[in-house]
TILUMKE-632359 format. One line per field, with one value per atom (N, C-alpha, C, O): atom name; residue number from 0; x, y, z; residue in one letter. Coordinates in Angstrom, 3 decimals. Example, Ala and Ser with C-alpha at 12.3 -4.5 7.8 and 13.67 -1.06 7.14 Angstrom:
% residues 2
a [N | CA | C | O | N | CA | C | O]
k [0 | 0 | 0 | 0 | 1 | 1 | 1 | 1]
c1 [13.190 | 12.300 | 13.200 | 14.236 | 12.850 | 13.670 | 12.900 | 13.409]
c2 [-5.690 | -4.500 | -3.300 | -3.319 | -2.250 | -1.060 | 0.030 | 1.138]
c3 [7.800 | 7.800 | 7.800 | 8.465 | 7.080 | 7.140 | 7.870 | 8.039]
r [a | a | a | a | s | s | s | s]
This chain:
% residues 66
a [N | CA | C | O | N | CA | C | O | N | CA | C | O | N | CA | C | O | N | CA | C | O | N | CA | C | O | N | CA | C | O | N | CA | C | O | N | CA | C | O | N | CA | C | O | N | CA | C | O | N | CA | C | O | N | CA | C | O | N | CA | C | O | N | CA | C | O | N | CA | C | O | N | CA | C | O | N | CA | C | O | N | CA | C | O | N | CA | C | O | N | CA | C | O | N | CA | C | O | N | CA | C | O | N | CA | C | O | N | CA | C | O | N | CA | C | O | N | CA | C | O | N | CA | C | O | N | CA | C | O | N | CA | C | O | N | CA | C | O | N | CA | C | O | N | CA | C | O | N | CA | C | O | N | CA | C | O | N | CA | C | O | N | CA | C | O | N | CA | C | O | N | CA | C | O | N | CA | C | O | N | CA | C | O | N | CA | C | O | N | CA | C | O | N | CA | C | O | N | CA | C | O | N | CA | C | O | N | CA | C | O | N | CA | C | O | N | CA | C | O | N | CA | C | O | N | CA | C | O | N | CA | C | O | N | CA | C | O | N | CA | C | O | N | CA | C | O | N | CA | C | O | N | CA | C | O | N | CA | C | O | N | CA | C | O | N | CA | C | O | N | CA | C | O | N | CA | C | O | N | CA | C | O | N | CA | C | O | N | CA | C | O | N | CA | C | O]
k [0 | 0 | 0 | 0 | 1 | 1 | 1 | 1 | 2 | 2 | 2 | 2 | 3 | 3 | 3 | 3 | 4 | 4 | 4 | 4 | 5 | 5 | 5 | 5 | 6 | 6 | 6 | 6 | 7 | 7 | 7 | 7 | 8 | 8 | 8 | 8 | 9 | 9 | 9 | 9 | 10 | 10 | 10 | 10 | 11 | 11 | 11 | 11 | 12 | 12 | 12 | 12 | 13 | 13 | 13 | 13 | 14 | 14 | 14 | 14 | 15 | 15 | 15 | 15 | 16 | 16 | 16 | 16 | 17 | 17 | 17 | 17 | 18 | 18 | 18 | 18 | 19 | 19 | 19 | 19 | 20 | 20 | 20 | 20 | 21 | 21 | 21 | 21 | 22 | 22 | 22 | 22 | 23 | 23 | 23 | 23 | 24 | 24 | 24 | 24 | 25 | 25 | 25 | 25 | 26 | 26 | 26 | 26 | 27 | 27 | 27 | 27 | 28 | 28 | 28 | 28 | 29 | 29 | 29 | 29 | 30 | 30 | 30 | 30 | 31 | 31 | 31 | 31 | 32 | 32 | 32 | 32 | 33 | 33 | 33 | 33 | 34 | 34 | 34 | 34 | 35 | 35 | 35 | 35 | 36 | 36 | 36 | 36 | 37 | 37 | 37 | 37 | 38 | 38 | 38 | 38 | 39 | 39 | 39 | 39 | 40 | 40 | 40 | 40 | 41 | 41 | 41 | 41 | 42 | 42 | 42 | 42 | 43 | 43 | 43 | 43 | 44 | 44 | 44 | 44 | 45 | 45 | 45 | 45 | 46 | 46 | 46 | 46 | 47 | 47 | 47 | 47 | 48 | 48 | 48 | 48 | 49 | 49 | 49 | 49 | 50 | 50 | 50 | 50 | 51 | 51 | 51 | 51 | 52 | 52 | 52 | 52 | 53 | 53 | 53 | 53 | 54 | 54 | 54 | 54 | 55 | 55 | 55 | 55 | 56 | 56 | 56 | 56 | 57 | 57 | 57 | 57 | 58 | 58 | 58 | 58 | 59 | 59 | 59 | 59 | 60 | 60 | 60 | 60 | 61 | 61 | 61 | 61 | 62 | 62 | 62 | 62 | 63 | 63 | 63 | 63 | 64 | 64 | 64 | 64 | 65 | 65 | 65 | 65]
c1 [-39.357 | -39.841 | -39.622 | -39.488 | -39.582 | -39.520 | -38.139 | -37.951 | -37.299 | -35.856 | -35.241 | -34.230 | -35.809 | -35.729 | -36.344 | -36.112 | -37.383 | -38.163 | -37.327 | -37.226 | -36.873 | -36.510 | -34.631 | -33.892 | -34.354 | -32.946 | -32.331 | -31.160 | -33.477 | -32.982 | -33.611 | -34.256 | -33.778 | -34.057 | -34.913 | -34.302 | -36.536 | -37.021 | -37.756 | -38.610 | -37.455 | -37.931 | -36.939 | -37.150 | -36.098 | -35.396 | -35.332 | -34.293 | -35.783 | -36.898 | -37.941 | -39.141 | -37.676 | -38.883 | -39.956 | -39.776 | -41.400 | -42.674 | -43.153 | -44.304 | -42.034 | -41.879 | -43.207 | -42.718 | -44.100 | -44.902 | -45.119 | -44.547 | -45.975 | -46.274 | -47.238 | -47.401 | -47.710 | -48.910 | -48.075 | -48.280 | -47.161 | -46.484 | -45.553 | -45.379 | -45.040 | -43.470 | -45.101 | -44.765 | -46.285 | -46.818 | -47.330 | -47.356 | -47.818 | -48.350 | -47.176 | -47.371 | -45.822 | -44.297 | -44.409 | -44.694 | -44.339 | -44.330 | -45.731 | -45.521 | -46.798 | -47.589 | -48.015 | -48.659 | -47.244 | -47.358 | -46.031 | -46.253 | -44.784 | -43.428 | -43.235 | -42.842 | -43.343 | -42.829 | -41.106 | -40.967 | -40.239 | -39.690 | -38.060 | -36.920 | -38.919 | -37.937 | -38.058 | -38.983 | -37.170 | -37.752 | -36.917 | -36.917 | -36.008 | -34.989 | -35.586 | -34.958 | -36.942 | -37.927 | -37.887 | -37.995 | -37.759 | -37.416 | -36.289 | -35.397 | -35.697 | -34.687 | -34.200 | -33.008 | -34.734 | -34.231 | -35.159 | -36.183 | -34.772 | -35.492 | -36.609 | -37.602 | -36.364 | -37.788 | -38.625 | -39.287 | -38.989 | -40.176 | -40.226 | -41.406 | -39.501 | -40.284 | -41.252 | -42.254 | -40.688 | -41.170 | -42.716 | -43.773 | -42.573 | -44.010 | -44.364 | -43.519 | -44.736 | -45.169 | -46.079 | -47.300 | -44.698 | -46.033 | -46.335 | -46.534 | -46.494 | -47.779 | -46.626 | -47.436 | -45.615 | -44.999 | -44.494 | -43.434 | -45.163 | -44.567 | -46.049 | -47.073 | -45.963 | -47.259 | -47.302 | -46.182 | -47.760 | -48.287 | -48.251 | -49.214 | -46.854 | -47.045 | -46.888 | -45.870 | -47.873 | -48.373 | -47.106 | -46.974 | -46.424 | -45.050 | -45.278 | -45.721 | -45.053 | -45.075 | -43.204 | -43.445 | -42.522 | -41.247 | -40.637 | -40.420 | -40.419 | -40.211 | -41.080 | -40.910 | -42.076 | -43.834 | -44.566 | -44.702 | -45.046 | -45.651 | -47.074 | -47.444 | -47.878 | -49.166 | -50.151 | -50.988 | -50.043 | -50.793 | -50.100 | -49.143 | -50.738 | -49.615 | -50.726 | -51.382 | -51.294 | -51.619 | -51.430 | -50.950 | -51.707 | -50.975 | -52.279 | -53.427 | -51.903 | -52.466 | -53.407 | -52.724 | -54.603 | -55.207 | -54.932 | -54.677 | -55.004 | -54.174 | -53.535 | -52.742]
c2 [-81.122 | -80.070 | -78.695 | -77.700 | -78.624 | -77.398 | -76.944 | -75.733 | -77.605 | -77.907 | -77.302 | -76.601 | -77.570 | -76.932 | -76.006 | -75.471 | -75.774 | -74.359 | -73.017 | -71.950 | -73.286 | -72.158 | -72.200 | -71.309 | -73.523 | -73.706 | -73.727 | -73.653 | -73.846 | -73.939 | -75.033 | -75.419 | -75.868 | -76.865 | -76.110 | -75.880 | -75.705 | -74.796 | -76.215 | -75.962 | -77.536 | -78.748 | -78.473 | -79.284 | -77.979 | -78.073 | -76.891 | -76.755 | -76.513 | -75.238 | -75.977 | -75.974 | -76.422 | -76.995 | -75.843 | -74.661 | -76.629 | -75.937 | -75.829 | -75.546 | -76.112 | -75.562 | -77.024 | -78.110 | -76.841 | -78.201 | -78.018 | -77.259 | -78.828 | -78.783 | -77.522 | -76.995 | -77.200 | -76.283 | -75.257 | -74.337 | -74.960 | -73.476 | -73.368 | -72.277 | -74.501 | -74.063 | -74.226 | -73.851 | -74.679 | -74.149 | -72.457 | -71.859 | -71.998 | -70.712 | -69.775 | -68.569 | -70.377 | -69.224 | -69.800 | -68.923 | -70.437 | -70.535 | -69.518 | -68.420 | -69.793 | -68.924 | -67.215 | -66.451 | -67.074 | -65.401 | -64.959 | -64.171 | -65.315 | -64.509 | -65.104 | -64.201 | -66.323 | -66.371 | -67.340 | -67.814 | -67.535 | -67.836 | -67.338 | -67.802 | -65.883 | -65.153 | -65.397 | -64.906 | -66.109 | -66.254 | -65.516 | -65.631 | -64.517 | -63.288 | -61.756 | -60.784 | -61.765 | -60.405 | -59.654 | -58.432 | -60.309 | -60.085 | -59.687 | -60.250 | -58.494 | -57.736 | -58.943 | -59.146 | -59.298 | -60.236 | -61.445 | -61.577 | -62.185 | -63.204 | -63.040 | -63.741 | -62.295 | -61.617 | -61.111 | -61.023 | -60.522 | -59.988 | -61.222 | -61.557 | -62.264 | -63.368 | -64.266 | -64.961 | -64.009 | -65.030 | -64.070 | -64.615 | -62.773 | -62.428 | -62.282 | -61.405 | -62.357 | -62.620 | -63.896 | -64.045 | -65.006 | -65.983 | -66.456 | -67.670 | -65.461 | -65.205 | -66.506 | -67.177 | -66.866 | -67.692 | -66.878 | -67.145 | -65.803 | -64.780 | -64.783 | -64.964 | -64.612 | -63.829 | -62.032 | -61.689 | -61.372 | -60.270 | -59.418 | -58.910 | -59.463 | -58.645 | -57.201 | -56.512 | -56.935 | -55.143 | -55.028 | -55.848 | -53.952 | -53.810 | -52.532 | -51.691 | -52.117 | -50.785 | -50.520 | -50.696 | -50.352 | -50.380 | -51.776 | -52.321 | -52.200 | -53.744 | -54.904 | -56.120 | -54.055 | -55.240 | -55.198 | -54.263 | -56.521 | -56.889 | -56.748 | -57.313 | -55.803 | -55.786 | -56.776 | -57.256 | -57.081 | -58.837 | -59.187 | -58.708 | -60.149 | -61.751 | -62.209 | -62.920 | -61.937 | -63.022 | -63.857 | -63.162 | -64.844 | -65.350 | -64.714 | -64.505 | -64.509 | -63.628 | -64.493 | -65.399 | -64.504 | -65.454 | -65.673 | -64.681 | -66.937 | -66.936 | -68.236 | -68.786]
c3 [21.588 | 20.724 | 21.374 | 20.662 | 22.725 | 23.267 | 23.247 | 23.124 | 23.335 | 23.610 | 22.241 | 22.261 | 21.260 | 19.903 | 19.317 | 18.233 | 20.295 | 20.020 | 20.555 | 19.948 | 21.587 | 22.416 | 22.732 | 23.151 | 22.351 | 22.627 | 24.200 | 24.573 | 24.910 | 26.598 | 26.948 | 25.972 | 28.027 | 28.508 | 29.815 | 30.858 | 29.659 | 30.505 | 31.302 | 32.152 | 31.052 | 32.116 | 32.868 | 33.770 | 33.137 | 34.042 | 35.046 | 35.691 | 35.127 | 35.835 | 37.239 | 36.965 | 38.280 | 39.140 | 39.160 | 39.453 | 38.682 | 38.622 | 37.160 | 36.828 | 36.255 | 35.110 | 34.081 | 33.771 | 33.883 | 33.081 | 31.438 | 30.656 | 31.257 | 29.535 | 29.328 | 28.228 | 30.223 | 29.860 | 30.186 | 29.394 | 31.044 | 31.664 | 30.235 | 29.691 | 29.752 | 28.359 | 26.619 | 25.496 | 26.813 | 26.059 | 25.567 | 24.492 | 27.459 | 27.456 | 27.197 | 27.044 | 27.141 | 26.704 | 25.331 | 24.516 | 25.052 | 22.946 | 22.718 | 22.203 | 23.006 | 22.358 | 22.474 | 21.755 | 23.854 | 24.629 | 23.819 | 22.899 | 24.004 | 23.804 | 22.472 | 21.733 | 21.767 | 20.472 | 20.664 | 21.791 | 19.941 | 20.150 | 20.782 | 20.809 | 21.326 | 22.361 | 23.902 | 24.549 | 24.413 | 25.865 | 26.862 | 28.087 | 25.876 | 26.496 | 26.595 | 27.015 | 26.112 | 26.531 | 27.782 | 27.886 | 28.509 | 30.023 | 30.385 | 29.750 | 31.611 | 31.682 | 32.925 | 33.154 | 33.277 | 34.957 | 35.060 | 34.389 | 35.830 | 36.385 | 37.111 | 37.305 | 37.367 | 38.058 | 38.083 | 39.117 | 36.895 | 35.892 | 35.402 | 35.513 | 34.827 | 34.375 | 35.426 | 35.260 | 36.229 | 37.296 | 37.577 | 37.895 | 37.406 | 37.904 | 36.561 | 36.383 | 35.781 | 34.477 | 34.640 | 34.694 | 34.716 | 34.962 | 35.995 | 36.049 | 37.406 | 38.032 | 39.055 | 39.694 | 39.282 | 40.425 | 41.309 | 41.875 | 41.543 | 42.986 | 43.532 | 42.873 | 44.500 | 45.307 | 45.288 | 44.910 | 45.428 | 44.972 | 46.556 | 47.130 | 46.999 | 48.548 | 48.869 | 48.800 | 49.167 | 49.361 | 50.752 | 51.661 | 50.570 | 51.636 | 52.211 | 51.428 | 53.586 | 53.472 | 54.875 | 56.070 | 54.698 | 54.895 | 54.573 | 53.491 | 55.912 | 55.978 | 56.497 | 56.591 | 56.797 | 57.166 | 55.878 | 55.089 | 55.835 | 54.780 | 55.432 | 56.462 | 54.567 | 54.699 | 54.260 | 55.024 | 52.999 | 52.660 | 51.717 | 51.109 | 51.658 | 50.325 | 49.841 | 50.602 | 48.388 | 48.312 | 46.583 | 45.687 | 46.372 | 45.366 | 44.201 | 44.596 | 42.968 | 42.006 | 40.968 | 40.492 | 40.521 | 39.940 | 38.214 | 37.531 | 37.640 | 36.167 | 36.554 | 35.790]
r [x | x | x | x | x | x | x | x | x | x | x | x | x | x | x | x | x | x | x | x | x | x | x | x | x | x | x | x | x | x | x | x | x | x | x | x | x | x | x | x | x | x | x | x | x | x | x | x | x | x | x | x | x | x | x | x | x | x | x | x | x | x | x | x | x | x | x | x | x | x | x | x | x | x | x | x | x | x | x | x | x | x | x | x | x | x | x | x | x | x | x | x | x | x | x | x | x | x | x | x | x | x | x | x | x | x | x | x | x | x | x | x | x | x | x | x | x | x | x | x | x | x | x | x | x | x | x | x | x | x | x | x | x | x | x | x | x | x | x | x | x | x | x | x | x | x | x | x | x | x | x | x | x | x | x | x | x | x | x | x | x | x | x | x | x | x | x | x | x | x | x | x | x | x | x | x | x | x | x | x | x | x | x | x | x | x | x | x | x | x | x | x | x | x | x | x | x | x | x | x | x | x | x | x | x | x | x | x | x | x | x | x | x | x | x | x | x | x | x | x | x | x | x | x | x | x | x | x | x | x | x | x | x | x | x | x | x | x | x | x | x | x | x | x | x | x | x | x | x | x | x | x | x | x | x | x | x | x | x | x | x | x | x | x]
C-alpha cells in the first residue's frame, strides 16, 4: 500500500518502519519530494542528532525528542 501511495519503495530505507512511512503519508501527503536534499528530510524526521558546532569542535550532540 505504501509502495502505491508514494511510488518509491521507502522499506528500503534501513530505520525506515510502519509507523515512520505512516507519519510521511499523514504529515507530507502524497508528496515525499517537499524536501530540497536528503538532509532536511532526514532532520525532519528527527534521524540526525542535533550538534551545537562552534568551528570544527562539537560542543554537544544530542539526539532530539519526537
Amino acid at each position: 500500500m505504501a509502495y502505491q501511495f508514494f511510488r518509491t519503495d521507502l522499506f528500503a530505507i534501513s530505520g525506515v518502519s510502519n509507523n515512520t512511512v505512516l507519519c510521511l503519508m499523514t504529515n507530507l501527503g502524497d508528496d515525499i519530494y517537499k524536501f530540497p536534499t536528503a538532509k532536511s528530510s532526514a532532520s525532519w524526521l528527527r534521524l540526525v542528532p542535533n550538534n551545537k558546532v562552534s568551528g570544527v569542535r562539537i560542543l554537544s550532540s544530542k539526539d532530539r525528542k519526537g
